[in-house]
TIMI-2910 file (N, C-alpha, C, CB; in pm, 1 decimal, decimal comma, always signed):
<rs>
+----------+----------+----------+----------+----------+----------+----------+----------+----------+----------+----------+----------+------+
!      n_x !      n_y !      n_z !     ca_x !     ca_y !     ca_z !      c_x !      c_y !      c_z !     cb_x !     cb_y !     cb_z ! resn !
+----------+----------+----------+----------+----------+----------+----------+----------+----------+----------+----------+----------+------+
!  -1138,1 !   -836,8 !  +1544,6 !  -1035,3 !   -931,1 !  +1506,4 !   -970,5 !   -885,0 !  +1375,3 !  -1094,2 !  -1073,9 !  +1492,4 !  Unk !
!   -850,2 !   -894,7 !  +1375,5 !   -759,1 !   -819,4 !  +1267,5 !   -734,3 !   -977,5 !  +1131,1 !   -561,3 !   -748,1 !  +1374,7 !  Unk !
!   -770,3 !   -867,6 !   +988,3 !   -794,9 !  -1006,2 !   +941,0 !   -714,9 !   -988,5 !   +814,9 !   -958,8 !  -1054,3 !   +920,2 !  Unk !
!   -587,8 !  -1095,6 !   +769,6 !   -525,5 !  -1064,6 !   +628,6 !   -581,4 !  -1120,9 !   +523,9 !   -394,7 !  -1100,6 !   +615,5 !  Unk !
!   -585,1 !  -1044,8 !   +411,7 !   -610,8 !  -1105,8 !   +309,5 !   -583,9 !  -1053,4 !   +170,6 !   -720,5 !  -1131,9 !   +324,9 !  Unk !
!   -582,2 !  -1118,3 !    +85,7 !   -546,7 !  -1077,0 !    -73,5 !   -610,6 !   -915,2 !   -100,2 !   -635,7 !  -1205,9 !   -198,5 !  Unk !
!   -565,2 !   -799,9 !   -115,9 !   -681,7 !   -674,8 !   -198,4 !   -694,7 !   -715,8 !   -310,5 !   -639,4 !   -511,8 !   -222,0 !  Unk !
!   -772,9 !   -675,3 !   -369,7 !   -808,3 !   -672,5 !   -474,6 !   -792,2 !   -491,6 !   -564,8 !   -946,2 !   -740,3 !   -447,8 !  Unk !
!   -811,7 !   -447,0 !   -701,0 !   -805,0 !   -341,1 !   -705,2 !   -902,2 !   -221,2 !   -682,8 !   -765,4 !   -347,3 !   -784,4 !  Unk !
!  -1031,7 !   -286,1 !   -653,1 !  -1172,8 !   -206,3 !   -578,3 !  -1091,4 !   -119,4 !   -457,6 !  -1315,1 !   -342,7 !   -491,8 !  Unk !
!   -964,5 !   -224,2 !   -374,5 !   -925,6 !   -203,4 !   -253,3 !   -818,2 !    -19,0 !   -286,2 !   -827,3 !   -374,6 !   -195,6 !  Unk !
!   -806,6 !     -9,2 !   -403,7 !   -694,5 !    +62,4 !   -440,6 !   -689,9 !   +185,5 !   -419,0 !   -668,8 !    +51,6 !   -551,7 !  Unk !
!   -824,8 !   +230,7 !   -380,7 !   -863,8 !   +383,3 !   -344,8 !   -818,4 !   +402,8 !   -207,9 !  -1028,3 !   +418,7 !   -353,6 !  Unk !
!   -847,1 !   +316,0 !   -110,6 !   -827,6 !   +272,0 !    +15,9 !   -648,3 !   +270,7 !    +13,1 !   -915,2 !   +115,3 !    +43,5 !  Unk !
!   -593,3 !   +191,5 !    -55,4 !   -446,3 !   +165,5 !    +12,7 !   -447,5 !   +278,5 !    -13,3 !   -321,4 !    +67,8 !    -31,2 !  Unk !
!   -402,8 !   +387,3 !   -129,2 !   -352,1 !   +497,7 !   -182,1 !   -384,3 !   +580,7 !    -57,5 !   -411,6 !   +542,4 !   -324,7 !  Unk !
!   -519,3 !   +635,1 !    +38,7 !   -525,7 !   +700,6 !   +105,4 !   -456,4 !   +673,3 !   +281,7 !   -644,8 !   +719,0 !    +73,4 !  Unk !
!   -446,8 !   +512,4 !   +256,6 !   -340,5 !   +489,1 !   +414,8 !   -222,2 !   +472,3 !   +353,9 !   -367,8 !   +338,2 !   +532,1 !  Unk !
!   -204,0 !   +473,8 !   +242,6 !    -31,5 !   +520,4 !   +196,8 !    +41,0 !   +665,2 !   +277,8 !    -33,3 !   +569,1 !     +1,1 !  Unk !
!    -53,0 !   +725,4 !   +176,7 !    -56,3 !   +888,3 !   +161,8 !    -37,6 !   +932,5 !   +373,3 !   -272,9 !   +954,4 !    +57,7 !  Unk !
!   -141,0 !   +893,7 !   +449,1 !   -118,5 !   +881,6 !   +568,5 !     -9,4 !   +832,7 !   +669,3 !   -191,6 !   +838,4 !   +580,6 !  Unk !
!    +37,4 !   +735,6 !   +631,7 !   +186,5 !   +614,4 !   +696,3 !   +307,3 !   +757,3 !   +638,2 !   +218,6 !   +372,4 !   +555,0 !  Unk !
!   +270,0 !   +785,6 !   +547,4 !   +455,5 !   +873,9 !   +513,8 !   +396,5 !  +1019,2 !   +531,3 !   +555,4 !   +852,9 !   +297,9 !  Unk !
!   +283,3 !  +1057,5 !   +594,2 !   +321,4 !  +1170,9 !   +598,3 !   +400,5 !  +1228,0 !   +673,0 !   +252,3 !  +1219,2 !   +599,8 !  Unk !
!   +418,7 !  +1147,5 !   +771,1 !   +548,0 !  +1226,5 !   +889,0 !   +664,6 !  +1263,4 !   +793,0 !   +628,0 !  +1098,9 !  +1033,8 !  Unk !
!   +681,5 !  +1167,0 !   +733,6 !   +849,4 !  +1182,1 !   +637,0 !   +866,1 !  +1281,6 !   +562,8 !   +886,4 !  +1073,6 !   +526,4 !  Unk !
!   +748,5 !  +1311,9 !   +487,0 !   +666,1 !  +1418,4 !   +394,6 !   +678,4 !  +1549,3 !   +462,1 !   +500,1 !  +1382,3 !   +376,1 !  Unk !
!   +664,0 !  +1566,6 !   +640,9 !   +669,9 !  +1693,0 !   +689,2 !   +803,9 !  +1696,7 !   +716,8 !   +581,5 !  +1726,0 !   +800,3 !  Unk !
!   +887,8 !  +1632,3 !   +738,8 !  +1052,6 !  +1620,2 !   +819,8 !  +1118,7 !  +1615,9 !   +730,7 !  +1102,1 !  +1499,0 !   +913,4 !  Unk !
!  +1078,1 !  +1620,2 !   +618,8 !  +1187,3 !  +1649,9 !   +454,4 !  +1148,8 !  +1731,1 !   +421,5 !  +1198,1 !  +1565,1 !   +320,3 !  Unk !
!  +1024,1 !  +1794,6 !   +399,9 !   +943,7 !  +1906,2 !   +340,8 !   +982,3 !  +1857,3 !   +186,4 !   +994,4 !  +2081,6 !   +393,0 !  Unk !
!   +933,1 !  +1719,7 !   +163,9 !   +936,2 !  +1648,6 !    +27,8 !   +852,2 !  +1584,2 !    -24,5 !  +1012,8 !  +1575,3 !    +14,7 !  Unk !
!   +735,9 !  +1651,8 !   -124,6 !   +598,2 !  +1600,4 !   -160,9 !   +638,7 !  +1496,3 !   -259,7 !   +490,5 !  +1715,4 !   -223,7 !  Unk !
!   +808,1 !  +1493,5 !   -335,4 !   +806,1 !  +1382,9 !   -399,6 !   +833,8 !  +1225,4 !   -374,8 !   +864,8 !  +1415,2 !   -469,2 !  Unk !
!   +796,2 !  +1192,7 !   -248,3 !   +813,1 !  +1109,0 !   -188,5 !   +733,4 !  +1008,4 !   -243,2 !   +804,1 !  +1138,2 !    -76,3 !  Unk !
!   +852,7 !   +898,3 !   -301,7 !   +746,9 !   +790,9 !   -358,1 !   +615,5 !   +724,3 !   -298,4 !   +817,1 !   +685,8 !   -381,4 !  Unk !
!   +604,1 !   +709,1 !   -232,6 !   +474,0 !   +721,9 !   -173,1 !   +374,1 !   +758,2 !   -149,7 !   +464,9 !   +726,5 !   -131,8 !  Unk !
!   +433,5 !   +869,7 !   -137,0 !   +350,2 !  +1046,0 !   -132,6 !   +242,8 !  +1068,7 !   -274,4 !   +507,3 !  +1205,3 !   -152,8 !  Unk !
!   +377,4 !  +1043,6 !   -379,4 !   +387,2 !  +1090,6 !   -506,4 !   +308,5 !   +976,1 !   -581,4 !   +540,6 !  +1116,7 !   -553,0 !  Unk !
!   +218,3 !   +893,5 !   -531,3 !   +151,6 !   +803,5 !   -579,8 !     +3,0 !   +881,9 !   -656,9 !   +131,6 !   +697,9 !   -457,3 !  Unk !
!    -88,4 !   +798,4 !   -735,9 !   -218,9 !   +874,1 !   -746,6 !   -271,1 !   +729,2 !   -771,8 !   -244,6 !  +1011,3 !   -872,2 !  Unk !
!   -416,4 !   +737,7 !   -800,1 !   -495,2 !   +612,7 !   -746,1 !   -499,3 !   +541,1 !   -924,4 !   -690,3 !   +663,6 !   -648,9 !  Unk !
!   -432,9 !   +586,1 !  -1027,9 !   -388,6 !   +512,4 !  -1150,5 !   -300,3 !   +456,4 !  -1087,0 !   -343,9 !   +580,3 !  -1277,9 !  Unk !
!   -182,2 !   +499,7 !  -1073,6 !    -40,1 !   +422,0 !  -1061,2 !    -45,2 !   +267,6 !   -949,2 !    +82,8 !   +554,5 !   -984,6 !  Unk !
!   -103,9 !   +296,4 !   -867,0 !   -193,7 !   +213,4 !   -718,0 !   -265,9 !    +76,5 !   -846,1 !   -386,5 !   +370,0 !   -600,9 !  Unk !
!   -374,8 !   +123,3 !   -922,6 !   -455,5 !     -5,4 !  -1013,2 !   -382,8 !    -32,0 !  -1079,3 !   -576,3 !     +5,3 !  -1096,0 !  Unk !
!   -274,6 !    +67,9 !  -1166,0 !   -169,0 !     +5,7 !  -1245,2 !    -85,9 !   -148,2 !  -1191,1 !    -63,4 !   +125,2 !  -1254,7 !  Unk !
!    -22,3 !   -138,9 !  -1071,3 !    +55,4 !   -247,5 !   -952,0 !    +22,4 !   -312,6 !   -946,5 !    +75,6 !   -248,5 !   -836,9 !  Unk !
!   -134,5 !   -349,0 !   -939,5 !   -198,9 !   -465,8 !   -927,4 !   -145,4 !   -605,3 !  -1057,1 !   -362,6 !   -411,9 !   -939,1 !  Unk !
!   -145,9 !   -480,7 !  -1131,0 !   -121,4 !   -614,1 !  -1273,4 !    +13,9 !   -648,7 !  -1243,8 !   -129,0 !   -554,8 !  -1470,5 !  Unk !
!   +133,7 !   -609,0 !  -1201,8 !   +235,8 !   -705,7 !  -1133,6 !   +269,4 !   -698,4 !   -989,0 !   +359,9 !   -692,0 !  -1196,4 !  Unk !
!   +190,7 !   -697,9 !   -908,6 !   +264,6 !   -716,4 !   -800,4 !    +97,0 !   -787,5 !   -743,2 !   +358,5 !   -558,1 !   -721,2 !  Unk !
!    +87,9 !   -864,9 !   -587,1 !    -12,2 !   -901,5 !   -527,5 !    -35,8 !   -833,8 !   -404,4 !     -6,5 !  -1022,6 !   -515,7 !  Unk !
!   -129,5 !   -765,6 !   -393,9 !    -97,8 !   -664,3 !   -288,4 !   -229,3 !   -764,9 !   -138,3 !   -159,1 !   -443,6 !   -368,6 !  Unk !
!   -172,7 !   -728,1 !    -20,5 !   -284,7 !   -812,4 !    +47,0 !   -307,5 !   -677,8 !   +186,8 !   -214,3 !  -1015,4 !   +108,9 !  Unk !
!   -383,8 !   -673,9 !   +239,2 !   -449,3 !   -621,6 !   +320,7 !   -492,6 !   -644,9 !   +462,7 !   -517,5 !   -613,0 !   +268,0 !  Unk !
!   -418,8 !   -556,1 !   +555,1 !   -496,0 !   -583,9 !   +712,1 !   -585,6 !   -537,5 !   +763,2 !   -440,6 !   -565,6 !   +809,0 !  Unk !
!   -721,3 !   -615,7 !   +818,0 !   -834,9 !   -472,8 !   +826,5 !   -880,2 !   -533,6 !   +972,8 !   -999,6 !   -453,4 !   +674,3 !  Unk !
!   -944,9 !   -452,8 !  +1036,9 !   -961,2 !   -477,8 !  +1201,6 !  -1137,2 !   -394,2 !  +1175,0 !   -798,8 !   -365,9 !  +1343,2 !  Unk !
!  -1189,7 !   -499,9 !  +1230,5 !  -1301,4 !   -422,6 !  +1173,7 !  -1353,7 !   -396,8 !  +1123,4 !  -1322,4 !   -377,2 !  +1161,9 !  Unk !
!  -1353,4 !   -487,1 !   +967,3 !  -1408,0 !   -423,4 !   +836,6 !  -1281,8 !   -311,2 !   +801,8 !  -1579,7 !   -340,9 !   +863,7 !  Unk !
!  -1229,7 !   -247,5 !   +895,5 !  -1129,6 !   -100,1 !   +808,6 !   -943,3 !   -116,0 !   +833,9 !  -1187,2 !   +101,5 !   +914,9 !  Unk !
!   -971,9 !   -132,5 !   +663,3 !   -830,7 !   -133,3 !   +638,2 !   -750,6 !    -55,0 !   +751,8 !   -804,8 !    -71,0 !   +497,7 !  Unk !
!   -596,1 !   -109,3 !   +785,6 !   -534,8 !    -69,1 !   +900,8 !   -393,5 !   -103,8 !   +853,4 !   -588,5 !   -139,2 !  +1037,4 !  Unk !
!   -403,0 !   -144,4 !   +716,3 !   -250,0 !   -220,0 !   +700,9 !   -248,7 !   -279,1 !   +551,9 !   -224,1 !   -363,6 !   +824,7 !  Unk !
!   -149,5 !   -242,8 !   +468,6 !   -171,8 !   -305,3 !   +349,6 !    +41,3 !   -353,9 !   +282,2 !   -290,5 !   -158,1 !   +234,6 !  Unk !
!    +86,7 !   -450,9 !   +233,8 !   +172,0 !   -442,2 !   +168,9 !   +146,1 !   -516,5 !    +48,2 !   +268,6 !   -466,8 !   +233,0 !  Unk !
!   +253,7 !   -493,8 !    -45,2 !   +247,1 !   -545,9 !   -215,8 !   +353,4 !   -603,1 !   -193,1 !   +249,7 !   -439,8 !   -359,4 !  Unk !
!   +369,1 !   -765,9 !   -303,0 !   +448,7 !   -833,3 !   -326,4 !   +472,2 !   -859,5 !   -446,8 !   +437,4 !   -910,1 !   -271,6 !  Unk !
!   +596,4 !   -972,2 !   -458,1 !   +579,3 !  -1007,8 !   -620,8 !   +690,4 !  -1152,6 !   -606,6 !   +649,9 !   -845,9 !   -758,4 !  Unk !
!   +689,0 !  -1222,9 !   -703,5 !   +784,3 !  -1338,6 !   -709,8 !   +878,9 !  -1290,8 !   -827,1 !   +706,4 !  -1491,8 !   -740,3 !  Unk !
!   +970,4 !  -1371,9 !   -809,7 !  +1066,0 !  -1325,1 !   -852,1 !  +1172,4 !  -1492,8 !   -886,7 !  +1113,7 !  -1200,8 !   -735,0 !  Unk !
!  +1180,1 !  -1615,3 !   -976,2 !  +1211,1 !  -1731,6 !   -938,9 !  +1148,3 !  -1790,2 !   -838,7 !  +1318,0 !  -1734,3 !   -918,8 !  Unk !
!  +1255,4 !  -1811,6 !   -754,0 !  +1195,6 !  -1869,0 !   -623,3 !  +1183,5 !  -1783,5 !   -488,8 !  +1278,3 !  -1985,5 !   -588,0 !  Unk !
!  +1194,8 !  -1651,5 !   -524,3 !  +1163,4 !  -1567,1 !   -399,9 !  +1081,4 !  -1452,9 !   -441,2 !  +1293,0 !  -1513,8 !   -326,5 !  Unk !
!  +1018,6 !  -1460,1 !   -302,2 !   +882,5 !  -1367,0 !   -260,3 !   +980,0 !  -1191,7 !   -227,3 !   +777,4 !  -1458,9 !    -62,5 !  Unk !
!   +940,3 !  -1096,0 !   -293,6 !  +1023,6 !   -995,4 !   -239,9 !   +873,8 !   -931,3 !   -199,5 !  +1148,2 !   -906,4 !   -350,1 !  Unk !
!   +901,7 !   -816,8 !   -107,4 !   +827,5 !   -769,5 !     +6,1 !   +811,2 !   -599,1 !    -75,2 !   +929,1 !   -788,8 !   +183,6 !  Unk !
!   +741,9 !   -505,9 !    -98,2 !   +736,6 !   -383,9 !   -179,3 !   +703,4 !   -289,9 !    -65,1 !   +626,0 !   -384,7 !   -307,8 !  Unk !
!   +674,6 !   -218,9 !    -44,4 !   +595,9 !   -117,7 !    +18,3 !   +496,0 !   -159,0 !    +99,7 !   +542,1 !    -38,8 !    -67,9 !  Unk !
!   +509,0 !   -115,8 !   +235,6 !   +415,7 !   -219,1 !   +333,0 !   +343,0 !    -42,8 !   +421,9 !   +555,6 !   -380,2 !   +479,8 !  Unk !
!   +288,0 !     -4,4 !   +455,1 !   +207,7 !   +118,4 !   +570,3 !    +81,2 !    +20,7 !   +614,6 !   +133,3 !   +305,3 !   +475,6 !  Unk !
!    +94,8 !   +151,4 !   +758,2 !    -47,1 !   +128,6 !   +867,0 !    -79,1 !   +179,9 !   +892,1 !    -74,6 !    +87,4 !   +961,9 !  Unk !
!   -189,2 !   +262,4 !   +981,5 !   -243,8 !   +281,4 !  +1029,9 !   -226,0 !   +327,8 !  +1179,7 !   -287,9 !   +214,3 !   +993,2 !  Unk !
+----------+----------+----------+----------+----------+----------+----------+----------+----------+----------+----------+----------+------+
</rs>
C-alpha cells in the first residue's frame, strides 16, 4: 500500500538519490550534468528543509516518490516533485 507523508531531513539522503534517478533521462538527452536536479548534493537537499516542506511516497517501506512545497500568503506552490 502506497503511503504519503511529511519527510523529514533523515529522509534527505533518499530523495537526493531518486532525484538524481527521475532526471537522468534529461541528463543523457542534453548531455547536461548541470541540471538542477542533477546538480543537487545531499547539503543543498538538508539545506530545503529549513524552507520548504518536503513529503514523501513510499510503497513498501521504499520511497517511490517525493515533492517539496512551501506557502507563500495564501498559496501552497508545488517545487520539484520525481519517482520512481
Amino acid at each position: 500500500m502506497a503511503v504519503i507523508e511529511k519527510a523529514t531531513v533523515s529522509d534527505a539522503e533518499e530523495i537526493l538519490l531518486l532525484q538524481k534517478l527521475a532526471y537522468k533521462s534529461e541528463v543523457d538527452l542534453y548531455h547536461d550534468l548541470t541540471i538542477q536536479s542533477n546538480d543537487s548534493n545531499l547539503q543543498s537537499i538538508q539545506d530545503e528543509f529549513k524552507h520548504q516542506i518536503f513529503f514523501k511516497d513510499a510503497f513498501d517501506e521504499k520511497m517511490i516518490g517525493s515533492v517539496r512545497t512551501f506557502a507563500r500568503g495564501y498559496t501552497c506552490h508545488v517545487g520539484n516533485s520525481c519517482s520512481s
